[in-house]
Every structure is written in structure tokens, then in C-alpha cells.
C-alpha positions as CSV (number, residue, x, y, z in Angstrom):
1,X,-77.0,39.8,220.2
2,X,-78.8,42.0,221.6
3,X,-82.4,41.2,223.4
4,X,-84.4,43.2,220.6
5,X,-82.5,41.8,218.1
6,X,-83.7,38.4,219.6
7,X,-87.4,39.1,219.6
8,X,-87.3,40.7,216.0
9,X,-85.4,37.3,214.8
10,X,-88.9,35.1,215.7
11,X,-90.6,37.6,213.7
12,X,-88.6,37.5,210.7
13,X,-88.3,33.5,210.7
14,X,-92.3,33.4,211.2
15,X,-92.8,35.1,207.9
16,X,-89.7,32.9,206.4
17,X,-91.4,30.1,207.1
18,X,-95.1,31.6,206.1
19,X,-94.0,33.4,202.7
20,X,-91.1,30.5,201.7
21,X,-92.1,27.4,203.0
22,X,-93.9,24.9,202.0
23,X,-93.7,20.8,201.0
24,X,-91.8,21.5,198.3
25,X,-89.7,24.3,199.7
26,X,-87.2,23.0,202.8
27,X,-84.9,24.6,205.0
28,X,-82.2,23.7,207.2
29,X,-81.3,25.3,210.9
30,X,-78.5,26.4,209.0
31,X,-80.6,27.2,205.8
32,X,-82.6,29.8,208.0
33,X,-79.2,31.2,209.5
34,X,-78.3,31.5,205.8
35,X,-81.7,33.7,205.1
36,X,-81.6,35.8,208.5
37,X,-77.8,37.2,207.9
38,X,-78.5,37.4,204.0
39,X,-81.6,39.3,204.0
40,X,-81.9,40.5,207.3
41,X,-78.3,41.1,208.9
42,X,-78.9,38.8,211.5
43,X,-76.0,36.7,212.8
44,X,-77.6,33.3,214.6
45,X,-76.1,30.2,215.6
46,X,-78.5,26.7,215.0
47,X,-78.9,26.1,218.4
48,X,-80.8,28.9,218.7
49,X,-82.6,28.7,215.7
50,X,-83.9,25.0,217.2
51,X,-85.6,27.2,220.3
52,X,-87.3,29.4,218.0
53,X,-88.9,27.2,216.4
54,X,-89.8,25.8,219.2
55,X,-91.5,29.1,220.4
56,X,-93.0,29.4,217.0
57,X,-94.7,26.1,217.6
58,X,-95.7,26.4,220.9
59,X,-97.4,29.8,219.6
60,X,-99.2,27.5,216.7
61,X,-97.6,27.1,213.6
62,X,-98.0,24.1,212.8
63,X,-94.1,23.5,211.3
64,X,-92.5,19.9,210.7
65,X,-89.2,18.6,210.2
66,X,-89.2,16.0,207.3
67,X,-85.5,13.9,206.3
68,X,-86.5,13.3,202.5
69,X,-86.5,14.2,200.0
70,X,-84.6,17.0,201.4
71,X,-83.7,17.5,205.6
72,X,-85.0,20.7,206.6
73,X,-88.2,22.6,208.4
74,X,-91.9,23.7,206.9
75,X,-94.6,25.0,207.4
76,X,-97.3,22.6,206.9
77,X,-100.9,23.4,207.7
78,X,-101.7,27.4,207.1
79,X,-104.7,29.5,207.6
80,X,-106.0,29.0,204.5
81,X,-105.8,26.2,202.1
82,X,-104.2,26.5,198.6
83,X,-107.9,25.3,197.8
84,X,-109.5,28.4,199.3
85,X,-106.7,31.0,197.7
86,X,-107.6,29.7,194.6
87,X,-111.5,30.0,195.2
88,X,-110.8,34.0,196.5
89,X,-108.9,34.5,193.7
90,X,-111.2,33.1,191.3
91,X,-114.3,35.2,193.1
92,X,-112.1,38.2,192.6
93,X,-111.4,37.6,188.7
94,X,-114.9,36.9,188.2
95,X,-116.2,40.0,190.1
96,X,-117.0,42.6,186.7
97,X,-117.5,45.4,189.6
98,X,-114.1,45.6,190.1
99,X,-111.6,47.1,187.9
100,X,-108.7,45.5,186.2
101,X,-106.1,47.5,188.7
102,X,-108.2,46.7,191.7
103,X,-108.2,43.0,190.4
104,X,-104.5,43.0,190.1
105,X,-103.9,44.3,193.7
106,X,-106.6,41.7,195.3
107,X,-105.3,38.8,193.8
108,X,-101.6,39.9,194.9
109,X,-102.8,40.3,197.8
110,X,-104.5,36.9,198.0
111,X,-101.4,35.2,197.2
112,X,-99.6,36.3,199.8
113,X,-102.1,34.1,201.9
114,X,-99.9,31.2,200.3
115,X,-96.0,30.6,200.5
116,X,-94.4,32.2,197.6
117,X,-93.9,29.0,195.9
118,X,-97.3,28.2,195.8
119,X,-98.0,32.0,195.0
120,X,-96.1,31.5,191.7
121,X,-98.0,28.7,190.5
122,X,-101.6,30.1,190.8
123,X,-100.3,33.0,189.1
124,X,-99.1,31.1,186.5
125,X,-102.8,30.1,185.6
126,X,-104.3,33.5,186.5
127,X,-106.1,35.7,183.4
128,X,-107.7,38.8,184.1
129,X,-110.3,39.5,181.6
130,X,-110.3,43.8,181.4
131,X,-113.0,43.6,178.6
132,X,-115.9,42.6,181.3
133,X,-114.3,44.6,184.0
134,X,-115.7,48.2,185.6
135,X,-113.2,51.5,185.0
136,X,-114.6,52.3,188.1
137,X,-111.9,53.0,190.5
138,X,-113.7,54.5,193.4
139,X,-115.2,51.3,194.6
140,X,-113.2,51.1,197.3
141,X,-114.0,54.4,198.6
142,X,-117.6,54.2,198.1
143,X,-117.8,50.4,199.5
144,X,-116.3,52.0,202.7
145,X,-118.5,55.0,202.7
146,X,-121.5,52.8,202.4
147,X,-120.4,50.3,205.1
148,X,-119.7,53.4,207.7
149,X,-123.7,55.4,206.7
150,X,-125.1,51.6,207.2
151,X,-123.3,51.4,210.5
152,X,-124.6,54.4,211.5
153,X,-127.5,55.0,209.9
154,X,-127.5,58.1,208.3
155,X,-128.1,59.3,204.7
156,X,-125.8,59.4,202.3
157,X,-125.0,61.7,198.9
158,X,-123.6,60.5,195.6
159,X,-123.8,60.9,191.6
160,X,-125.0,57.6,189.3
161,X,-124.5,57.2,186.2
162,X,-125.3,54.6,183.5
163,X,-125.2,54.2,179.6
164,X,-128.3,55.7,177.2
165,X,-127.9,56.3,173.2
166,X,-128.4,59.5,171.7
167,X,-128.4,59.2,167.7
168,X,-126.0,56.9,166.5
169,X,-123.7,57.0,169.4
170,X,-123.5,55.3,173.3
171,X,-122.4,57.9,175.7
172,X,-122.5,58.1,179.1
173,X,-125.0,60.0,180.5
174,X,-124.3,63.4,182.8
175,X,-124.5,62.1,186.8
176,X,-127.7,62.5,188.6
177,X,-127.2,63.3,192.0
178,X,-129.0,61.4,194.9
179,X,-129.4,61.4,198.1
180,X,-131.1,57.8,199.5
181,X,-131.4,56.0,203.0
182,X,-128.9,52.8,203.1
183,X,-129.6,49.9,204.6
184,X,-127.7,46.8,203.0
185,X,-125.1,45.8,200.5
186,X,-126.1,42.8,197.7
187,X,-123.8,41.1,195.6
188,X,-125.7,39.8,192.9
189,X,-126.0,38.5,189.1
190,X,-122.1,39.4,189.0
191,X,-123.0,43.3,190.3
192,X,-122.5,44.6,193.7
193,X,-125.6,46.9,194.7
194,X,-127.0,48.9,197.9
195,X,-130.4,49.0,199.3
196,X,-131.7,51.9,199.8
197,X,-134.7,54.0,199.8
198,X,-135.0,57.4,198.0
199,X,-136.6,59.8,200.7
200,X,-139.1,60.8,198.2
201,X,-140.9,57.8,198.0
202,X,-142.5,54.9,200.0
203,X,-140.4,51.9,198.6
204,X,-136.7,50.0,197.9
205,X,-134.4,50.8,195.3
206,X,-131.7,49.3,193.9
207,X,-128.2,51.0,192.8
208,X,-125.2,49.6,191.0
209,X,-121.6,50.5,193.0
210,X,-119.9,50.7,190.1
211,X,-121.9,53.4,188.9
212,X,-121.8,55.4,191.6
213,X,-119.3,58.6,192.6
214,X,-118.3,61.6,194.8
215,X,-119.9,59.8,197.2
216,X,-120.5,61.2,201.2
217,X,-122.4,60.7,204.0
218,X,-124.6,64.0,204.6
219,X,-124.8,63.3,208.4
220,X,-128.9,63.2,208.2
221,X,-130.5,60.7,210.3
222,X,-131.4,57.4,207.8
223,X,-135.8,56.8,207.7
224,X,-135.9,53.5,209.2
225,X,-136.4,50.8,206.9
226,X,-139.3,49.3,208.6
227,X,-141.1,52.4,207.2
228,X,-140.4,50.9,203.6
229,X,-140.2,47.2,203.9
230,X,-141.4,44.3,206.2
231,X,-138.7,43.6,208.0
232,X,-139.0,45.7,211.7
233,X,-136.0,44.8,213.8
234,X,-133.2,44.0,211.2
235,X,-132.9,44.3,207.3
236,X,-132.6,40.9,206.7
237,X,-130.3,40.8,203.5
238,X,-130.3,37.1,202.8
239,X,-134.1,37.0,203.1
240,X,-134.3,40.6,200.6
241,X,-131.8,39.2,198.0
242,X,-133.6,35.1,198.1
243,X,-137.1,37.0,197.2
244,X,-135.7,39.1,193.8
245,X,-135.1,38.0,190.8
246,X,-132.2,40.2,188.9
247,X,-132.5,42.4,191.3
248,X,-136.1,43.7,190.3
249,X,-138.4,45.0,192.7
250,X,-142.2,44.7,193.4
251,X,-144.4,43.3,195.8
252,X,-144.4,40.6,197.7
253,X,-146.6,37.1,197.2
254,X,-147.0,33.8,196.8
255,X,-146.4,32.1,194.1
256,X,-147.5,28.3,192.8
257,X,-144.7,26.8,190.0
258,X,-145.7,23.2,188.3
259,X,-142.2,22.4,187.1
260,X,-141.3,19.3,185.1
261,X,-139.0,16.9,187.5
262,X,-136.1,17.6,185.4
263,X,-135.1,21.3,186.4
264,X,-136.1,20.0,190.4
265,X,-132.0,21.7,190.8
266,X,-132.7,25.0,189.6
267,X,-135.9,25.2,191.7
268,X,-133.9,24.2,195.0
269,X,-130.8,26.7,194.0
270,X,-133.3,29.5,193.5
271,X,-135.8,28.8,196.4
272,X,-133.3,26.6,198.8
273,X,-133.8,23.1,200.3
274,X,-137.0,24.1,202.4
275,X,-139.3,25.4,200.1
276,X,-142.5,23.6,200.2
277,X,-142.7,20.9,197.5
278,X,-146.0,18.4,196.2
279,X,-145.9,15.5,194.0
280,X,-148.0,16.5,190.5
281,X,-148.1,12.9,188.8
282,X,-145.4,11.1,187.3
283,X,-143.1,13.6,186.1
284,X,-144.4,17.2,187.5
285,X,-143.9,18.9,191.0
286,X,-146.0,22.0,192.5
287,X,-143.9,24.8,194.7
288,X,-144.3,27.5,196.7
289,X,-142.6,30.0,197.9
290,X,-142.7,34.0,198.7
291,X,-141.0,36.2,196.1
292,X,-141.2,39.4,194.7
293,X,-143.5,39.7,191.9
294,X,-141.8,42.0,189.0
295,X,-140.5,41.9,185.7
296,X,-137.3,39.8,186.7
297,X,-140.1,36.9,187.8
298,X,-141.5,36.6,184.8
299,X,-138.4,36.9,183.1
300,X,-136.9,34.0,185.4
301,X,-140.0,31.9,184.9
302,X,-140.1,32.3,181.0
303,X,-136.7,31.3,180.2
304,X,-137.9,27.6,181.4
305,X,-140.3,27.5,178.7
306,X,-142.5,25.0,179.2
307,X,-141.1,23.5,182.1
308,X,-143.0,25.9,184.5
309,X,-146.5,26.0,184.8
310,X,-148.0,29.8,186.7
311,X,-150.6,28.0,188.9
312,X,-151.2,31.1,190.7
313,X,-151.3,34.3,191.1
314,X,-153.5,35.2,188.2
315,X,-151.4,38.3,188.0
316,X,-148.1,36.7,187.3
317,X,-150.2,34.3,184.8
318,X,-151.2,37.5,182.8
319,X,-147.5,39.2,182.9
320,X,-146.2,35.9,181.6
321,X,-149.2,36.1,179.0
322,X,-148.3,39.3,177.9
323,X,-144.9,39.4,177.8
324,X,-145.5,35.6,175.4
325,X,-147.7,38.3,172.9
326,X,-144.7,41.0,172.8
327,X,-142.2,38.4,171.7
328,X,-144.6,36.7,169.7
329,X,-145.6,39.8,167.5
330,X,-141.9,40.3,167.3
331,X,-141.4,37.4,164.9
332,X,-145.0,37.8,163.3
């Protein structure tokens, strides 16, 4: 055998043991000579299998050689957990920006993160929902495009779309072209949108990815963001996405919530574990915290009914009001 031939061997029985191994799934020195001549004409003796899973180990693979129920060699701790495939596959299904043929080709590709026994059994209890998936099959394309303009700051160029009626009928709408500043990608409320700010104006907007084709960058230098938001140094996307709710935009304040102790979960989840938090009597809490104020606010805030209390500002206090009056004269 020739010294090539020896190198390329390790390589094959690394992915033997990463795509065919596992608790479950055994082989012998004489198994894996077995595998290497069947599927890869290569003739091995075991002694020479035993030093290359030596190698193997000594390079980190974390292989074992177990006596029952079965004698053989495999691979027992990998890079990700069958825990954590199943949670990546799961975020996948679940994503509706992605389309049913981009779902398909994730989650294959996920499963090749476990052995192929394991592989077989997630599958078994995979289900992907096309109903509440995009058609759009350009997200990749546009994802990258995005990430690249962000990287370097300059504008790019695309056509949006979305759904109006017109008589009796739902159609999609013609594309309207825009051309918009990037600065940061937001996965939220099950929708994958950018940041960005149309040159015309003074403020943030918000764009769905799946709406969004022919996309390029247009090689103009971006406006800085600092020009359109607080942050100076760095858009701070975790900070951004924490302060909107549904991804509405408006200005930013502070707001004063008396909440009944029950929902005290949904106030952390929404706020996190610092936000500033008072005692109100025996079953009421006051918090604070720095939000955008807009339509998705008072929508978050009314669907607790009673349970929230607008202490302040007095403009969220009269949205709320309002909004109460619309609903109201609905059912009148």
C-alpha cells in the first residue's frame, strides 16, 4: 500500500466512525477492514487498523472500545449532542422564512452532524409544515448579500413585495424598488428582518427577507447609523431588537408597568432579569424599563388586560385609551 493510500485510509475511517458509529452501532478492526475494501477499495490488515485509531485519538476523537453487548469501536462524545441536532432542527422547521426546499436541505444537513443511525431516528419524527412556510427561494442569496453590504458598509438595492386586496381578490402587489442603508439582521416574532434606513429620511425601518428580491449591493457608501439612531460606535442589535415590540418602531422612553404578580415571567422574558422592579402591595409590582413607544407597545401591553397598569408616560396611557374606544365601538 502505498503512502497516499495510507493517509487517505485515516480519512475514510474518521468519517466511518463519525457518519456510522455510535452506542448502538459497533465495529470490529476487522468490521472496518470489511467497510474500507467494500466501499472504498482499500485492502488493510487489523494491525494496522489498531494504529489508526490510535492516530485518530491522539488527534481527538474521542472513540472507545466496549466488549458487550457487541466487541467493536465507537465514537462516543461528538461535536454536537443528539440534544442540540434536535434543537437546530427544530429552529429550522419552525423558521416560516424559510421555504419548504430550503427546510429540507438544512435539516439534511443537520443530520449529518449525527451518525447515520441517529440521523434516521430524528427523521423519523421530523414534519415539515409547507402551509406556514415562505415560497421564497432567494433567501439564501439575499441573507448573503446583506451580510457582505453590512460588512462593508455600503448601500444596497432590492424589490419588496407584500400582500394588499383589490376587490374580492388577494394578490400580490407589483415590487417596489428600494434602495436603504444596512446595518443589522433581526430574527424576530418567527420573521427574519434587516435594519436599515431609507436615505430619504431621518429614521429606522424595518424589512421582511422573505419579501425581498433581485437584490445587490450598489457600491455607495452606507450613512452611518449614528446619524439615525443612538447608538455611535456599534449598532447594538440585541439592545435594538430588546426595545421593540413586533418589530414596531417609534421613539424611545421610559415606561412605568403595574403588573399583577402573576404574569412576573412574561415581564422578565420581555425586559430580562435586570430590569428595575418595586414591590406595589400584596399582589402588584411597578417596572421600568426603556422601550420603543409604538403601536406594537400598546398592542403588547393590552393583550394583558388588566394585569398591566400604564403608570406613565401619559402618552402611552392615551394610545392604550384610544385604542380600548376603537375596539369598544366595534362591539357597540
Amino acid at each position: 500500500m502505498g503512502k497516499d493510500t495510507q493517509k487517505i485510509r485515516i480519512l475514510f475511517l474518521q468519517d466511518i466512525f463519525t457518519r456510522r458509529t455510535d452506542e448502538n452501532n459497533v465495529f470490529s478492526a476487522e468490521d472496518l477492514c470489511d467497510i474500507l475494501l467494500e466501499d472504498y477499495n482499500i485492502k488493510v490488515e487489523r494491525k494496522a487498523i489498531y494504529g489508526d485509531i490510535e492516530a485518530l485519538k491522539e488527534y481527538g476523537l474521542d472513540i472507545v472500545n466496549v466488549r458487550t453487548p457487541k466487541r467493536g469501536y465507537y465514537l462516543k462524545d461528538r461535536k454536537f449532542e443528539m440534544a442540540e441536532v434536535r434543537l437546530l432542527t427544530d429552529a429550522v422547521l419552525a423558521a416560516k422564512f424559510i421555504s419548504p426546499k430550503k427546510t429540507k436541505s438544512l435539516v439534511y444537513k443537520i443530520g449529518s452532524l449525527a451518525s447515520e443511525g441517529q440521523e434516521e431516528k430524528l427523521r423519523k419524527q421530523v414534519y415539515v409544515n409547507s402551509s406556514v412556510k415562505c415560497g421564497n427561494e432567494e433567501l439564501y442569496e439575499v441573507i448573503s448579500t446583506l451580510h457582505r453590504a453590512i460588512e462593508r458598509k455600503v448601500q444596497v438595492q432590492f424589490d419588496y413585495s407584500k400582500r394588499v386586496l383589490q376587490k374580492r381578490y388577494v394578490r400580490r402587489m407589483e415590487n417596489k424598488t428600494f434602495t436603504v442603508n444596512p446595518y443589522a439582521l433581526i430574527w424576530s416574532n418567527d420573521h427574519y428582518y434587516l435594519v436599515c434606513n431609507n436615505p430619504k429620511y431621518s429614521n429606522l425601518m424595518h424589512v421582511r427577507l422573505d419579501r425581498i428580491s433581485n437584490i445587490h449591493i450598489t457600491g455607495i457608501r452606507c450613512r452611518h447609523f449614528s446619524a439615525v439612531s443612538k447608538y455611535k460606535d456599534e449598532f447594538d442589535s440585541a439592545d435594538y431588537s430588546n426595545r421593540l415590540f413586533n418589530m414596531f418602531s417609534g421613539e424611545s422612553g421610559n415606561v412605568l408597568l403595574r403588573c399583577s404578580n402573576d404574569i412576573i415571567e412574561e415581564i422578565l422574558e420581555r425586559f430580562g432579569e435586570n430590569v428595575p422592579i418595586k414591590i406595589d402591595g400584596d399582589n402588584h409590582f411597578v417596572a421600568k424599563a426603556n422601550v420603543e413607544l409604538s403601536d406594537g407597545l400598546v398592542s403588547w401591553v393590552m393583550q394583558f388586560g388588566e394585569r398591566i397598569e400604564v403608570v406613565s408616560p401619559h402618552e402611552l396611557k392615551k394610545a392604550i385609551k384610544d385604542k380600548a374606544k376603537l375596539i369598544y365601538n366595534i362591539y357597540e
